[in-house]
N, C-alpha and C positions, 0 to 999 in steps of 0.2 A: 578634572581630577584634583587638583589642587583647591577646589572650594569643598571636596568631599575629604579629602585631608584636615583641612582646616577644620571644618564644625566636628570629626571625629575627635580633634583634639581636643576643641571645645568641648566635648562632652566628656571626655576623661578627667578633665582640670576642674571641670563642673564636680564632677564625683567626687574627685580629693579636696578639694576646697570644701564639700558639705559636712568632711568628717565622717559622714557615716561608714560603718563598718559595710564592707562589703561579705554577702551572704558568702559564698562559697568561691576562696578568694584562689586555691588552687586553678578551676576551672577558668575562672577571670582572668589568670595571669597567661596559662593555657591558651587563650582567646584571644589576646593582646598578643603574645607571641608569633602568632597564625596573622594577627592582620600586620604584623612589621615585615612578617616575612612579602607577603603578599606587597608591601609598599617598597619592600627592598626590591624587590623584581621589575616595580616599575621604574625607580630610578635608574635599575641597572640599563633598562631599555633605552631611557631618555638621556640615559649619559650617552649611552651610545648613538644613538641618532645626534646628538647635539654636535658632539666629535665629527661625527660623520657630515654635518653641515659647515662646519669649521673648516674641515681639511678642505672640505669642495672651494670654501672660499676665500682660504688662501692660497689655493692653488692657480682659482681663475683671477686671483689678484698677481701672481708673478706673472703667469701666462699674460695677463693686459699687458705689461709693461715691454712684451715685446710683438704682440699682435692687438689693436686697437682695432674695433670694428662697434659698431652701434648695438648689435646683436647681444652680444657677450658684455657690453656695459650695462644693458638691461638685465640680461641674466643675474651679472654680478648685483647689481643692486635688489634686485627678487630676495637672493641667497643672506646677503646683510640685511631686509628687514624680514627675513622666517628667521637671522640668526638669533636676533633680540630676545623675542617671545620664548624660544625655546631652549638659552642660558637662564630666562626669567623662572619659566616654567622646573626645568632643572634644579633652579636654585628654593624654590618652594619646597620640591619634595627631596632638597637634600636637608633644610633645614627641618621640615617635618619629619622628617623620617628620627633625622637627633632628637626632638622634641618625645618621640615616644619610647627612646632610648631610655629617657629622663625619667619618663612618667613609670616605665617598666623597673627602673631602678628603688625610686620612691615607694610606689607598692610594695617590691621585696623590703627594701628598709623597715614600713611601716607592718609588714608580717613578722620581724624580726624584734621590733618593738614590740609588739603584742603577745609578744612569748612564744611564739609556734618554734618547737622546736627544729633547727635544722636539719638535722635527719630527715624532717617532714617535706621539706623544701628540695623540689628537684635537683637534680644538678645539670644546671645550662653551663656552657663551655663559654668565658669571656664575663661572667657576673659572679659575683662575689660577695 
């Protein structure tokens, strides 16, 4: 997920960095909007799994301190290295997900530049 985030942004940053006008830029913002949502959903998931692996593991970190058994030390260690990857993981598609925050803002700007009138321009709730 996080390398199809990635090169998605890449090719958005590809687009505004050519300049070139985009054909029919309602539709394209349309389009952008559907795929943020779609990457908000998957954070929402991954924050929640990630939480969900945290609490596990600071829970069987109190619980050691008062029952120690070999079992549950390996468990506990299982639980701190899937915690890494999936704060990592997390941390990709919170930072992407702002990244196309950016880029959704810069397009309106540069439709604003370009003289469309705003009247023309939807009304999304939280952009301005």
């Amino acid at each position: 997920m996080g390398k199809k985030l990635k090169n998605y942004i890449a090719e958005l940053q590809k687009l505004l960095e050519s300049g070139e006008p985009i054909g029919n830029i309602e539709t394209f913002k349309k389009e952008l909007l559907v795929e943020i949502q779609f990457w908000q959903h998957e954070r929402l998931i991954h924050l929640m799994v990630t939480i969900l692996f945290a609490l596990l593991t600071m829970s069987l970190i109190i619980v050691s301190f008062f029952y120690v058994s070999l079992p549950m030390l390996l468990l506990l260690l299982m639980l701190l290295v899937l915690l890494v990857p999936y704060i990592r993981h997390y941390y990709i598609l919170e930072n992407g997900v702002q990244t196309l925050y950016t880029i959704y803002e810069e397009i309106t700007r540069r439709q604003k530049q370009d003289g469309v009138p705003s009247q023309c321009m939807p009304l999304l709730k939280g952009v301005k």
